[in-house]
C-alpha positions as CSV (number, residue, x, y, z in Angstrom):
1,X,-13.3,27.4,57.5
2,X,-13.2,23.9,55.8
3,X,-10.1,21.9,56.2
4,X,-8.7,22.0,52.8
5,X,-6.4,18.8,52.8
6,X,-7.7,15.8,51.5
7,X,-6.9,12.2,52.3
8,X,-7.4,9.5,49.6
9,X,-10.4,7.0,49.9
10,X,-9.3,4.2,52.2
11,X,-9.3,1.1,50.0
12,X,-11.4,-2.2,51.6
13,X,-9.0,-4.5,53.6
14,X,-9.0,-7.8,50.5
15,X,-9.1,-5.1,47.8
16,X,-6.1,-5.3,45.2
17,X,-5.7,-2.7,43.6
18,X,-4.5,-3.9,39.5
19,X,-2.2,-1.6,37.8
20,X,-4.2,-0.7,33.7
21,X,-1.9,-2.5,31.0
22,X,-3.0,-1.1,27.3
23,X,-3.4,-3.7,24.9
24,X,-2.4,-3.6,21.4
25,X,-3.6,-4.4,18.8
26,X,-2.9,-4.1,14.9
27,X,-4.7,-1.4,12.6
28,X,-5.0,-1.8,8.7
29,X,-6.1,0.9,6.3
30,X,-8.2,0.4,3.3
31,X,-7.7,0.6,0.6
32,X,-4.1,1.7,0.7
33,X,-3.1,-1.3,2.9
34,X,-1.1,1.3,5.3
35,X,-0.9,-0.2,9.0
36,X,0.2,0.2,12.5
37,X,-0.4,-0.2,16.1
38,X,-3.0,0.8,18.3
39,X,-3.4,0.5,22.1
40,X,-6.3,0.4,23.6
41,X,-5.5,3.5,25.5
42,X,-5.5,5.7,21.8
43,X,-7.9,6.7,19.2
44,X,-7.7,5.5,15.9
45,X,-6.8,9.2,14.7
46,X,-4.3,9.3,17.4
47,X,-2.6,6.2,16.7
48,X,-2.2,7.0,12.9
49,X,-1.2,10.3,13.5
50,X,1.4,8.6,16.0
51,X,2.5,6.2,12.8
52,X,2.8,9.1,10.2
53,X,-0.3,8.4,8.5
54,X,-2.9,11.6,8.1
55,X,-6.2,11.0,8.5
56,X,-9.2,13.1,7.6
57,X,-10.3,15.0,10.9
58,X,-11.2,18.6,12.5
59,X,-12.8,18.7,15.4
60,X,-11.5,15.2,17.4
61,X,-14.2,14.7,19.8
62,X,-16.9,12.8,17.4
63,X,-19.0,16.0,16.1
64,X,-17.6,17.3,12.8
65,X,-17.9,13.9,11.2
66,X,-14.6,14.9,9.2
67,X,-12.8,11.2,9.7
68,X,-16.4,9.0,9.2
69,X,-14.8,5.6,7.9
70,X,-15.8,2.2,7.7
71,X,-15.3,-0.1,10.0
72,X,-14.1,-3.8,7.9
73,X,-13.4,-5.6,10.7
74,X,-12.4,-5.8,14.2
75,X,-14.4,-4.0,17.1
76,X,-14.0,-0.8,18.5
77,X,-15.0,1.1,21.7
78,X,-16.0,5.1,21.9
79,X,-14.3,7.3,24.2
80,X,-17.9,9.5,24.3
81,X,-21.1,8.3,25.2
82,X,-22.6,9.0,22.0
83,X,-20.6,9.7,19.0
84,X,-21.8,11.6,15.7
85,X,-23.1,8.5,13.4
86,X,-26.3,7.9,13.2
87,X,-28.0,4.1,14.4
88,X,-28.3,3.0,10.6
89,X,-24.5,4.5,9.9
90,X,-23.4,2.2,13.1
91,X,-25.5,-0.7,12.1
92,X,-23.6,-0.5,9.2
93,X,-20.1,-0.4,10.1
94,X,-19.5,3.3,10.4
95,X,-17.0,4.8,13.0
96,X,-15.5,8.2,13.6
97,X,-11.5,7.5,14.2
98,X,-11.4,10.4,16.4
99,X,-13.4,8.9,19.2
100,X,-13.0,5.1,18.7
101,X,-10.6,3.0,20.3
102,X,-9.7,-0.9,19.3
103,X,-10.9,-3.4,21.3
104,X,-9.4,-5.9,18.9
105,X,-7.0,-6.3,15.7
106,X,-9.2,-3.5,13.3
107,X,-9.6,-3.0,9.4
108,X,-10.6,0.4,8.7
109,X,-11.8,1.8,4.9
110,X,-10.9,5.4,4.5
111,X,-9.5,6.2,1.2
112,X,-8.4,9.5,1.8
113,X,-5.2,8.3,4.3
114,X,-2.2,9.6,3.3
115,X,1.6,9.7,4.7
116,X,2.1,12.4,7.6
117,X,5.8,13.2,6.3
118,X,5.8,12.5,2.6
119,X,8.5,14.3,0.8
């Protein structure tokens, strides 16, 4: 029978190992001017929701094509290998919230943002 413990990989002698620090960075929604904080560690959708501010969205894993927005400014970096926009859609500026994280401060168009918790 297999020994069922397991003992970690043994890390090289000079290795150092660095503990992940998110970044942050600033968000900005278009055309309502609504922002907030991102880190690099959260989706776009996640953030907002995180903020109070409802974005369009359904299946949260870059498929459904529910949040599709466009991308003003800033970079961003997908979660999945290949998210549901098309080359041409990336090419020009199209992102899906639900599967993009900043890389840097971000404008995002999406006119259909609204408050989470408006009375």
């Amino acid at each position: 029978m297999p020994n069922q413990s397991q003992t970690p990989p043994a890390q090289a002698p000079n290795e150092v190992t660095t503990p992940h620090t998110a970044k942050n960075f600033a968000v900005r929604i278009m055309p309502s001017e609504r922002q907030f904080e991102a880190t690099s560690d959260d989706t776009l959708l996640a953030a907002a929701e995180q903020a109070g501010i409802a974005l369009p969205s359904s299946c949260r894993n870059g498929t459904c094509r529910t949040c599709i927005s466009k991308l003003i400014a800033g970079t961003v970096a997908y979660s999945i290998e290949w998210p549901g926009v098309s080359l041409e859609e990336k090419q020009e500026g199209y992102i899906l919230p639900c599967v993009a994280k900043a890389t840097s401060d971000v404008v995002v168009e999406q006119a259909q943002a609204s408050e989470l918790w408006a009375g």
